[in-house]
C-alpha positions as CSV (number, residue, x, y, z in Angstrom):
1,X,28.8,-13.0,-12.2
2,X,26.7,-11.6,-15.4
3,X,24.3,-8.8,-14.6
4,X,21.4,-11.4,-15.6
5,X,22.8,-13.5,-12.8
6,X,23.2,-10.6,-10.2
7,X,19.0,-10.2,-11.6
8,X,17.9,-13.4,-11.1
9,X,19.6,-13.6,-7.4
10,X,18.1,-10.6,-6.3
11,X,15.4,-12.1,-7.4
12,X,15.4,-15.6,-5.2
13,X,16.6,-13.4,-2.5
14,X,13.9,-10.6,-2.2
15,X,11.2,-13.6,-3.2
16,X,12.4,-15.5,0.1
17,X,11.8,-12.1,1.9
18,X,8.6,-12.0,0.6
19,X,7.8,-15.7,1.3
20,X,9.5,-15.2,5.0
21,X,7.0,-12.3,5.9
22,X,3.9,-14.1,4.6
23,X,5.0,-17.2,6.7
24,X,5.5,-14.4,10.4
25,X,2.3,-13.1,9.5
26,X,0.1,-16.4,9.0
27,X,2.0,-18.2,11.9
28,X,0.7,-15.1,14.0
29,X,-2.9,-15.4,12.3
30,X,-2.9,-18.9,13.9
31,X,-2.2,-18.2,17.1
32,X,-4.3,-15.3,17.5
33,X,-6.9,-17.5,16.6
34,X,-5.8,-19.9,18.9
35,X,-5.4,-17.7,21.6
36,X,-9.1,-16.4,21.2
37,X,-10.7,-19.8,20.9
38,X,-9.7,-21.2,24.3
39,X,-10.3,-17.5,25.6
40,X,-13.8,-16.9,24.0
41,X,-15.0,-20.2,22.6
42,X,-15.6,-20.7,18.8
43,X,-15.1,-18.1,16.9
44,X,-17.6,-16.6,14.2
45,X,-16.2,-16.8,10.7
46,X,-16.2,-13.4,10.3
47,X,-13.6,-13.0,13.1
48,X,-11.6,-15.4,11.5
49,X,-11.7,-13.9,8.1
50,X,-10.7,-10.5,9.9
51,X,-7.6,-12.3,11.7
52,X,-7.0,-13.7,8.1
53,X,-7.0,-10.6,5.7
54,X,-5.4,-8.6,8.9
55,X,-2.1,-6.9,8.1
56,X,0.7,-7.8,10.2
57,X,0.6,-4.4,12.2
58,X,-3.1,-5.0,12.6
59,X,-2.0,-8.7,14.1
60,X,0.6,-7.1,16.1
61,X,-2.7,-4.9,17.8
62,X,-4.6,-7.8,18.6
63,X,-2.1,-10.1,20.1
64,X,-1.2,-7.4,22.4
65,X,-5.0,-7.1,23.2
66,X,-5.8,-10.5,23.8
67,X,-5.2,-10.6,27.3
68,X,-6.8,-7.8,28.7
69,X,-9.5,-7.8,25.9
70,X,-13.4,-8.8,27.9
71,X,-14.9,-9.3,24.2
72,X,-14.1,-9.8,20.7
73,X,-15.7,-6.4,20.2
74,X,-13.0,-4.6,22.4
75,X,-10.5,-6.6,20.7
76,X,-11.3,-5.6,17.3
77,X,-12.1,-2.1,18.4
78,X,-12.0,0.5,15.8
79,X,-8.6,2.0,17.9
80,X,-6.8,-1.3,17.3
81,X,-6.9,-0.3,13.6
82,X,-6.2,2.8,13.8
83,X,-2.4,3.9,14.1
84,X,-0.7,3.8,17.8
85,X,0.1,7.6,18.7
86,X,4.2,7.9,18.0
87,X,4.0,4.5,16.1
């Protein structure tokens, strides 16, 4: 294998990474927004934009909030985007 075809596999291979991650993180986007909606009702848009432009840590948070969370407030509390102490 030539060194441009070593290249251009690394490439395909760390694009499908990327592509992978995206797909985990809007896959988990949808069901938090799921989840919320038969919890809370419709949501406002601005919660979905936040669920939307969240990072996938930031998703992580929330998902593990959703069940005990009372409000969308105390779910999207300034400590859920905050790092966990020893995270």
């Amino acid at each position: 294998m030539t060194i441009a075809e070593e290249l251009r596999q690394q490439g395909l291979q760390q694009g499908l990474q990327q592509g992978l991650q995206q797909g985990r993180q809007q896959e988990r986007a949808e069901l938090l927004v799921k989840q919320l909606t038969l919890k809370f009702g419709t949501l406002p848009p601005a919660c979905v934009a936040r669920i939307e432009s969240a990072t996938y840590e930031q998703l992580e948070r929330y998902i593990e909030r959703v069940l005990t969370a009372e409000s969308l407030e105390f779910l999207f509390a300034d400590a859920s985007d905050s790092p966990r102490p020893g995270a």
